[in-house]
C-alpha positions as CSV (number, residue, x, y, z in Angstrom):
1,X,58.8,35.1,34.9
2,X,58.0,32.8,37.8
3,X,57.4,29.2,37.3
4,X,54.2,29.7,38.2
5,X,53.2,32.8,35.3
6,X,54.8,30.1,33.0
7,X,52.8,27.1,34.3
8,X,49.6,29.3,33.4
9,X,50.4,30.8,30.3
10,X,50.9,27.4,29.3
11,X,47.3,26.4,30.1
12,X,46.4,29.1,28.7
13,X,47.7,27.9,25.1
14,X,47.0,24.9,25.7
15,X,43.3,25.3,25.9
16,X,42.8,28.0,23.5
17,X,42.8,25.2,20.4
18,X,39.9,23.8,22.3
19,X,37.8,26.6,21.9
20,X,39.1,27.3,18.3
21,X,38.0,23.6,17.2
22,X,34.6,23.9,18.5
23,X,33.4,26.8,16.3
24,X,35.6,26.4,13.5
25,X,33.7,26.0,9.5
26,X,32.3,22.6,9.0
27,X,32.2,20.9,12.5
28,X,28.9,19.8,13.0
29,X,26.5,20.6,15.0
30,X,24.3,19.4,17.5
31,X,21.3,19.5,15.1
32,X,23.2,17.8,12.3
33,X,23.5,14.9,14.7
34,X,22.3,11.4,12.0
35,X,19.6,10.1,13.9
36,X,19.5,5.9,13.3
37,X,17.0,4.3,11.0
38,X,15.8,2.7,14.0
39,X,14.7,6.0,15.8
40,X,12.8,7.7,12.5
41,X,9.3,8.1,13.6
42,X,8.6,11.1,11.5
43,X,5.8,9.9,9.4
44,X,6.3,11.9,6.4
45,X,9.9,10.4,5.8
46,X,8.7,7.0,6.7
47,X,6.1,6.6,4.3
48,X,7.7,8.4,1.8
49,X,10.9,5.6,2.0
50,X,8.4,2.5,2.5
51,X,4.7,3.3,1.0
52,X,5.0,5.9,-1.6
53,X,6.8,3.7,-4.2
54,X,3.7,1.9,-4.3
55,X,0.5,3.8,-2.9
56,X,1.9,7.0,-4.3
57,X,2.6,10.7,-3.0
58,X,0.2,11.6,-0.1
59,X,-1.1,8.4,-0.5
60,X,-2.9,9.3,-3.6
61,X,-2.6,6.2,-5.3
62,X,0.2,4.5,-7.8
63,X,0.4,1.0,-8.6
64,X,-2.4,0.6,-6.0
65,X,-4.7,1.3,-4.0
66,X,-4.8,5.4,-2.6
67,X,-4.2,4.9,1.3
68,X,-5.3,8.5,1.6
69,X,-8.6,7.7,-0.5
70,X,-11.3,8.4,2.5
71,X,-13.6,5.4,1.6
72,X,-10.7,2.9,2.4
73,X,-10.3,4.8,5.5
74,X,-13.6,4.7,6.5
75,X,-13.9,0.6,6.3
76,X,-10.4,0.2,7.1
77,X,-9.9,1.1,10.8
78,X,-6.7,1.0,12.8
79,X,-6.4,-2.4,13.5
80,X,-6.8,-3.1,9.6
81,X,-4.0,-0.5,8.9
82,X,-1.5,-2.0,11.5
83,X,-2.1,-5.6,10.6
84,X,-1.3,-5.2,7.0
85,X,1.6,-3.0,6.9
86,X,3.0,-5.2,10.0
87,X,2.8,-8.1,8.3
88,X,1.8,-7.6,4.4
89,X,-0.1,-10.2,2.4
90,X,1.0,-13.2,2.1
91,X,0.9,-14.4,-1.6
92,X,1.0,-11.0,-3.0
93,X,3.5,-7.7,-3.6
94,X,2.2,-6.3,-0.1
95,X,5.5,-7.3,1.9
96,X,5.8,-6.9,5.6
97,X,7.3,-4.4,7.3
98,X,6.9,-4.6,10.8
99,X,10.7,-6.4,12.7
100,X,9.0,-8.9,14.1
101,X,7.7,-10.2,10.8
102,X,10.9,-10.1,9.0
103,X,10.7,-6.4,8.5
104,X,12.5,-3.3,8.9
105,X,10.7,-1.2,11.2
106,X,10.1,-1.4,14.7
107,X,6.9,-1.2,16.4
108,X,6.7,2.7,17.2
109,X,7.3,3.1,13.3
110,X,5.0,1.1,12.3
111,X,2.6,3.0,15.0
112,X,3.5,6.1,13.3
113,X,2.9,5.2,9.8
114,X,-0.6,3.8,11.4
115,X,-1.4,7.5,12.8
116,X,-0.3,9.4,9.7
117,X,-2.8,7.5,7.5
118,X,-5.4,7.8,9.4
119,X,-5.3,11.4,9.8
120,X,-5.9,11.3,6.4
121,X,-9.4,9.9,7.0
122,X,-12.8,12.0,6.8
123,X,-15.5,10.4,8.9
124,X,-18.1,13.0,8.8
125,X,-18.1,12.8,4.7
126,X,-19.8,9.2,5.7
127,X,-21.7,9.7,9.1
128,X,-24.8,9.4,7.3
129,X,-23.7,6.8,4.7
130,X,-24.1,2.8,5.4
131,X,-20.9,1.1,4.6
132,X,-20.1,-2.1,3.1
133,X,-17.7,-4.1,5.6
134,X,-14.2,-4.3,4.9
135,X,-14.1,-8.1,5.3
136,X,-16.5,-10.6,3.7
137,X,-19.0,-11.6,6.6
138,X,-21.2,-14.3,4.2
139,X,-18.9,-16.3,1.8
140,X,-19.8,-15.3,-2.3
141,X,-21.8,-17.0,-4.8
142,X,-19.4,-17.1,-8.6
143,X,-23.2,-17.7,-9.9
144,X,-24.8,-15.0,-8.3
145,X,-21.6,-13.0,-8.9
146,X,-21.8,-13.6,-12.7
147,X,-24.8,-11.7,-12.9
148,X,-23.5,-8.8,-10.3
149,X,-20.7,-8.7,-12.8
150,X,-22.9,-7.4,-15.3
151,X,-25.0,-5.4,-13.6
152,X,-22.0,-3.3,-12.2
153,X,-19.0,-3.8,-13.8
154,X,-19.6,-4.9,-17.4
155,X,-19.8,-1.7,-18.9
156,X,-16.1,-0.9,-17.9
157,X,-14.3,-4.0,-18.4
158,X,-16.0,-5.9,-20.4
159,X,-18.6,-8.7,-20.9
160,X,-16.3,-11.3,-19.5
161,X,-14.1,-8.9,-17.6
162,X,-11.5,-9.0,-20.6
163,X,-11.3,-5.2,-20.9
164,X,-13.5,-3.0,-22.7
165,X,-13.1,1.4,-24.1
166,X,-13.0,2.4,-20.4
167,X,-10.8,-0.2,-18.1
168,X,-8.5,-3.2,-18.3
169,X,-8.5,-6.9,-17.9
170,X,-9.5,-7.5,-14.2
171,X,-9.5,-11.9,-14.7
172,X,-5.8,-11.5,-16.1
173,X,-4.1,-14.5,-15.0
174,X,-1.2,-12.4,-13.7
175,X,-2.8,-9.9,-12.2
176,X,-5.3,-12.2,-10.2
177,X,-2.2,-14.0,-9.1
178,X,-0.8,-10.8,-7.6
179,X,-3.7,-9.7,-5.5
180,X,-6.0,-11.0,-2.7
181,X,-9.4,-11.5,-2.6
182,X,-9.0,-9.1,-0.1
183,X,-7.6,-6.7,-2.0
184,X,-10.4,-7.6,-4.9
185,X,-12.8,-6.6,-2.0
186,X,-11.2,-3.8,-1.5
187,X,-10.9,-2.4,-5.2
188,X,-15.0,-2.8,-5.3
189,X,-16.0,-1.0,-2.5
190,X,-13.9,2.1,-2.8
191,X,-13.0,2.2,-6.6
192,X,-9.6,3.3,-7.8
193,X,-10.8,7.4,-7.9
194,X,-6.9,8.3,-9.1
195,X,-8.0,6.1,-12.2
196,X,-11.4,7.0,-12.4
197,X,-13.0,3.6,-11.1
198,X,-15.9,4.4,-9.4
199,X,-16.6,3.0,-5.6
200,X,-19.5,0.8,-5.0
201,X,-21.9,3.4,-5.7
202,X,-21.0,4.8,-8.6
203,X,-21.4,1.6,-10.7
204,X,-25.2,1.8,-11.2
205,X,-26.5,5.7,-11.0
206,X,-28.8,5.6,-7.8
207,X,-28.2,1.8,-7.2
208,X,-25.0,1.0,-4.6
209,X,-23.5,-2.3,-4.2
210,X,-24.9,-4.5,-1.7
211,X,-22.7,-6.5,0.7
212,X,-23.7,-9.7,-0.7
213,X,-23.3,-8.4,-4.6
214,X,-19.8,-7.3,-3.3
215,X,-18.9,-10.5,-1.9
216,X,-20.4,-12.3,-5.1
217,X,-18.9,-10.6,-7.4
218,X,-15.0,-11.0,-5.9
219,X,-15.9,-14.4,-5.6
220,X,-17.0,-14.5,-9.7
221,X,-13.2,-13.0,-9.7
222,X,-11.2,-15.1,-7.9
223,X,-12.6,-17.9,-9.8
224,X,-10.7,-16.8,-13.0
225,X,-7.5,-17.3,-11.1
226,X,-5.2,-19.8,-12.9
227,X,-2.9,-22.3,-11.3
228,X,0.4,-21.0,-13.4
229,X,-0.1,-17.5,-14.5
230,X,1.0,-15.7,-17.4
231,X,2.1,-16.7,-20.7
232,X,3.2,-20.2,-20.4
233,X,6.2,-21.3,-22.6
234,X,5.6,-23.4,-25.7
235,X,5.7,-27.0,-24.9
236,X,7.9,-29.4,-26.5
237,X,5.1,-31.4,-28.6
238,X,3.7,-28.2,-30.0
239,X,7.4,-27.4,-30.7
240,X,8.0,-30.6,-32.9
241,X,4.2,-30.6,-34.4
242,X,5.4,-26.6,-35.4
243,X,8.7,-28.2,-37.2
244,X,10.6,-26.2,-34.2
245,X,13.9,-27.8,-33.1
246,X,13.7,-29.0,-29.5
């Protein structure tokens, strides 16, 4: 054998691992490649990882508000969307998500999660249908609100809002000190359907909501809110005058 049949025989050998290695069981593919956190845009898998947990599956609703419930979509627009998953509520459980508000998504994220839940929306079901706006545009009267209350809400929660056979507490200390007046807002106009809260027309059979009685009402609710929420811990003087060691 010449030196140059044993030259390429040992090519040969030498590159025939090479093609072994690249079909062999369990090297992955180019499919199986782990795309970073960063680069996730699919919408399904990023709302299921940041929004679910709280708004629910599909956004149908959990410990708040349904995102997918077409009467907040149809007073909540884009800009509405994108603002508050950005950069949350201050004050309340609704944290930011958006990187350049201490989050952990980037902008196109955040763009997708925007475009996923509003393709949830159904504008025709409310073409003909005049809508409360999404924000307050006159400030609300607790007086006139205290009325309002009773007119819309009573029968639900209660004479004073305490609770009644058919819904909880809504001037909880704790649960006032966890939402917005925003959010308050929010609740009124399109209901909590997941828990069978009406929205602002369902209240009163034939009689919807007005604006103003909206606004009037959240601001009867805010009022409730305490300055230290929840059960506060026995003071030392009631401790004594109870015969309780300090």
């Amino acid at each position: 054998m010449t030196r140059r049949h044993i030259f390429a025989t040992v090519m040969i050998v030498a590159f025939t691992p090479g093609i072994g290695c690249s079909s062999s069981p369990g090297r992955p593919g180019k499919d199986s490649e782990v795309v970073p956190p960063n680069q996730i845009v699919d919408f399904k898998l990023l709302y299921s990882q940041n929004c679910a947990g709280c708004h629910g599956a599909d956004g149908k609703g959990g410990a708040t508000i349904a995102l997918g419930d077409p009467v907040f979509l149809a007073i909540a627009d884009d800009s509405v969307v994108r603002h508050v998953a950005a950069n949350g509520v201050s004050g309340t459980s609704m944290p930011a998500f958006a990187q350049s508000a201490g989050g952990m998504l980037t902008d196109k994220q955040i763009d997708a999660l925007v475009s996923g839940i509003r393709a949830w929306a159904k504008p025709d079901a409310f073409r003909d249908t005049p809508l409360p706006p999404y924000a307050a545009q006159v400030a609300g009267d607790p007086k006139r609100g205290t009325a309002a209350y009773q007119t819309y809400c009573s029968s639900c929660h209660g004479p004073d809002g305490h609770g009644g056979s058919k819904a909880s507490s809504i001037v909880d200390g704790s649960y006032l000190a966890l939402v917005s007046n925003q959010y308050l807002r929010t609740t009124v106009i399109a209901g909590r359907p997941e828990l069978g809260a009406p929205d602002w027309r369902g209240d009163v059979q034939g009689r919807p909501m007005s604006a103003q009685e909206i606004s009037d009402v959240v601001a009867w609710l805010s009022g409730h809110r305490t300055q230290f929420p929840g059960q506060p811990y026995a003071s030392a003087s009631s401790d004594r005058a109870n015969g309780e060691p300090r």
